[in-house]
N, C-alpha and C positions, 0 to 999 in steps of 0.2 A: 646189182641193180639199185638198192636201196642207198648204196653206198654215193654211187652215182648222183640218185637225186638229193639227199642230203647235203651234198659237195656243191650242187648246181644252189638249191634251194638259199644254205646258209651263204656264198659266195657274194650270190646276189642281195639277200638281207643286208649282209654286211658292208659292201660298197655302198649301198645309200647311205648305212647309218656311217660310214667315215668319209664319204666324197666330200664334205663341207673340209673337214679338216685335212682332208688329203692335199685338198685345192691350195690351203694356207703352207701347207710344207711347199710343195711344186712349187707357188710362188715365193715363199724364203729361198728357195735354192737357185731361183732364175733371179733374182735381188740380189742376195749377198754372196753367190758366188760365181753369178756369170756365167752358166753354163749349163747345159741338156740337163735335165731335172731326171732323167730317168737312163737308166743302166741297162745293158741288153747283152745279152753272151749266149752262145747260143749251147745247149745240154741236151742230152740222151735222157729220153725219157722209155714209155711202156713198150715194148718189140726192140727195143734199142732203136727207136726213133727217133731225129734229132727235133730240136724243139728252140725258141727263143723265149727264155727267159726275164722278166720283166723285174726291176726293182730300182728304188729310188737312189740317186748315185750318193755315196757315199764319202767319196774319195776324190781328190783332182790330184795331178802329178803323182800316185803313186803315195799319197798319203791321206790319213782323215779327216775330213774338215769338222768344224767345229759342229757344227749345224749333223755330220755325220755322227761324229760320236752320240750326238742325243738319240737320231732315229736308228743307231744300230741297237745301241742299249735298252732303249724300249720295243726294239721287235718293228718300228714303222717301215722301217725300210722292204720290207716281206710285204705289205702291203699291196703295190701292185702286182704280185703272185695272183690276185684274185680274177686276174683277167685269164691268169694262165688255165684257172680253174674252170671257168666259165666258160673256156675253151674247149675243157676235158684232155689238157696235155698236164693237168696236175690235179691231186686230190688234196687236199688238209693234212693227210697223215699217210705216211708210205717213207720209204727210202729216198734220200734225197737225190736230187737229178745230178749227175755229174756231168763235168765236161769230157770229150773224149781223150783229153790227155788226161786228167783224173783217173779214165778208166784202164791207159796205158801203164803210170804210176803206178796203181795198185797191184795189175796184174789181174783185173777182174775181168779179160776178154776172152775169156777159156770157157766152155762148156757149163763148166762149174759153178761160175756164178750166174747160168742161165734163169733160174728163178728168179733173179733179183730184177730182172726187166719185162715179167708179168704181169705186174700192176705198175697203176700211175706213182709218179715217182709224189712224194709232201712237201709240204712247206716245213714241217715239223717229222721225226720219225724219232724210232728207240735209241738211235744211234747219234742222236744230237742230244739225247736226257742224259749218257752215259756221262759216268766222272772222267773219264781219261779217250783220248783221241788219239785211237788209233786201226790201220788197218786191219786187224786180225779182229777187233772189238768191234769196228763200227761193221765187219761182215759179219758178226756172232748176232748181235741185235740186228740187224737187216733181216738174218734169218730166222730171228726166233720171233721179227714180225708176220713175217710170211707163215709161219706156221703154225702163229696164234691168232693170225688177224681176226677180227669182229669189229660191229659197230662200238661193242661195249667196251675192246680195247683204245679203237681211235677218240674215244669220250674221255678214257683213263688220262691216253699222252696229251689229247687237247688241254684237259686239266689242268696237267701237271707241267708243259710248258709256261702255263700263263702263272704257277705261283714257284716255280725257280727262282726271280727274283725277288722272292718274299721267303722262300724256307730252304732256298738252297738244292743243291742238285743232290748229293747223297741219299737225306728225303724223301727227295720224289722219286728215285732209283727204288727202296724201299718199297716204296708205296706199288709203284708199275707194276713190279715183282710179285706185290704180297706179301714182302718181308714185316717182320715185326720187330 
């Protein structure tokens, strides 16, 4: 419940404070690149519910555009996630939402990975901080958010996504953990 309105509360904080400069990306991408400013695919989110997914396009043909590489590297393109929030078909911090062939690939449509569609899926979770990317790792931290979650863990990963590109992910693996 708490979790909830925090999610609602900073959501909404955070939209006014970046809608001025959301407005100027959306218009760079409808200028220099002629095209829908925003990306939509539709993901499995909490009950294995399907969900559509919002986020700023990236890509045209099948590749990056210039204008994307800046806003993937800085994280803007996740920005319109906040409507998904606002929705309540996503949280801040949780397992990321897959698409149903994501969850065909993996093999995560067994009983087994039934926990993992209890809570809202994030924009950020344990499983994006990790050093290496892979199925068996990103279901080890999936789980081992589920079964540590708190406010005071989703504070830790919020943290620690936003200074990745300042100290590196190792670090902040480190840090999540408690390692010294």
């Amino acid at each position: 419940m708490l979790k909830a309105f925090l999610d609602l509360f900073f959501a909404i904080i955070l939209l006014l404070v970046v809608s001025p400069f959301l407005l100027v990306v959306i218009l760079l991408i409808l200028i220099l690149e002629r095209d829908t400013p925003f990306f939509k695919q539709k993901r499995i989110g909490k009950g294995k519910r399907e969900f559509t997914v919002y986020k700023l396009r990236s890509m045209q043909n099948g590749k990056i555009t210039k204008i994307g590489r800046v806003i993937r590297a800085t994280g803007l393109d996740e920005l319109p996630q906040l409507f998904n929030i606002i929705k309540r078909e996503m949280s801040f911090v949780g397992p990321r939402p897959l698409t149903e062939s994501d969850i065909l690939r993996l093999g995560w449509n067994n009983t087994y990975y039934k926990e993992r569609w209890s809570v809202l899926p994030g924009i950020v979770g344990l499983a994006q901080l990790a050093p290496v990317c892979h199925k068996k790792m990103s279901w080890f931290y999936d789980n081992l958010y589920l079964k540590k979650r708190s406010v005071w863990l989703d504070i830790k990963i919020l943290l620690a996504a936003t200074v990745i590109p300042f100290v590196g992910k190792a670090i902040v693996k480190k840090w999540i953990h408690g390692e010294k």
